[in-house]
N, C-alpha and C positions, 0 to 999 in steps of 0.2 A: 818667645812663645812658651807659656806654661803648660809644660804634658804630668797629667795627673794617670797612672796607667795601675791597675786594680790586679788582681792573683788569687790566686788559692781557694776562688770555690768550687763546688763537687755537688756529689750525690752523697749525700751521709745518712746512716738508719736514725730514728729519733736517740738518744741521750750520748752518739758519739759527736766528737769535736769537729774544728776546722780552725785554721788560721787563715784569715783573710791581708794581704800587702796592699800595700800602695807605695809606688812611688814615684816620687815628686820633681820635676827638673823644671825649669825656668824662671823659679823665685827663689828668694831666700828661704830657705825650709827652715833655719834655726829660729825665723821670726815671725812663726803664722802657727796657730793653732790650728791644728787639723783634724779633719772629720770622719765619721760614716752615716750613712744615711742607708735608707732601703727603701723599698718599693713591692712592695706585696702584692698578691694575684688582685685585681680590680680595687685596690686602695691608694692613695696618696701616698707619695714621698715622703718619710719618716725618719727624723734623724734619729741616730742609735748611739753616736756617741763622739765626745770630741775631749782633745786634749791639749792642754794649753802647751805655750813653746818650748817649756823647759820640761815637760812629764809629771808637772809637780801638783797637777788640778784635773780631774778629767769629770765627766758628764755622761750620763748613761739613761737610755729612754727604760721608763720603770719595769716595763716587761721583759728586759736583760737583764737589769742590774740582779749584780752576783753570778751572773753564767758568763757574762762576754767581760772583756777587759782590753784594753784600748792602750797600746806602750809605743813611745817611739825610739826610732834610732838615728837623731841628726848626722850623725859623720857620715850616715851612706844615705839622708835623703828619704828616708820611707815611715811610715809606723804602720799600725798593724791591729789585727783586732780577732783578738785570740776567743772564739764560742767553743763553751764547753754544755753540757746537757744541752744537745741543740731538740727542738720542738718542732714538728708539724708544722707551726703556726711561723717560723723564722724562716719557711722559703719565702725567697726573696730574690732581689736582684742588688747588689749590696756595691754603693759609690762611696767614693770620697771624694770631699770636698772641700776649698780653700775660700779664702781671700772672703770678709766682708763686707757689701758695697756701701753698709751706711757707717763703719767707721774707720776710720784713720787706724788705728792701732791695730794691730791682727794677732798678738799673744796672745789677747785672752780668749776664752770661750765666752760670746755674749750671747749666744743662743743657739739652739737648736732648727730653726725654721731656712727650709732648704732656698726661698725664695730671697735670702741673705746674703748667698753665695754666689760666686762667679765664677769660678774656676772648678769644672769636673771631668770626674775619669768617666770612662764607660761603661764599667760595672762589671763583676765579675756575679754570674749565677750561683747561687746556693739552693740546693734542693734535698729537703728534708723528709725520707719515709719514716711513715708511723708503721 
């Protein structure tokens, strides 16, 4: 059984940080690109960012990119998704997520769309004052 189980959010002011975990047990983690996604007050699931198996390609939705950064750590199973100048607009409800249902292959990142994925956490809250 794959448990995907999320960490590290909070109440932070606008422009401080957070590091958000995840981590992964019941697959192979060194063979799946993995994810974040969010969920903002009355909007759709949004992916934020993914990174392929080895750390060596990653993917970020345009309104992070350059503040959030997305690393893993194979040997313990988890990656992580480091927000730096966090915004107002980045409260959230912040998943991760695995396993592609339309391909075979699960290193790379083939996209960003949540309705791709099978396998998620529960989310950890981030809440951002301005």
């Amino acid at each position: 059984q794959v448990q995907m189980v999320e960490s590290g959010g909070g109440f932070v002011q606008a422009g401080e940080s957070l590091t958000l975990s995840c981590t992964t047990s019941g697959l192979e983690f060194e063979n799946y690109a993995m994810t974040w996604f969010r969920r903002r007050p009355g909007k759709e699931r949004e992916g934020v960012s993914c990174i392929t198996w080895n750390g060596q390609e990653s993917q970020y939705l345009d309104s992070v990119q350059g503040r959030f950064t997305v690393s893993r750590d194979n040997a313990n199973n988890v990656h992580f998704l480091q927000m730096n100048a966090l915004k107002p607009e980045d409260t959230a409800m912040y998943y991760c997520a695995a396993n592609y249902a339309r391909y075979s292959a699960q290193r790379r990142c083939w996209s960003l769309l949540a309705a791709d994925f099978t396998y998620w956490g529960t989310g950890t809250q981030v809440t951002v004052s301005s």
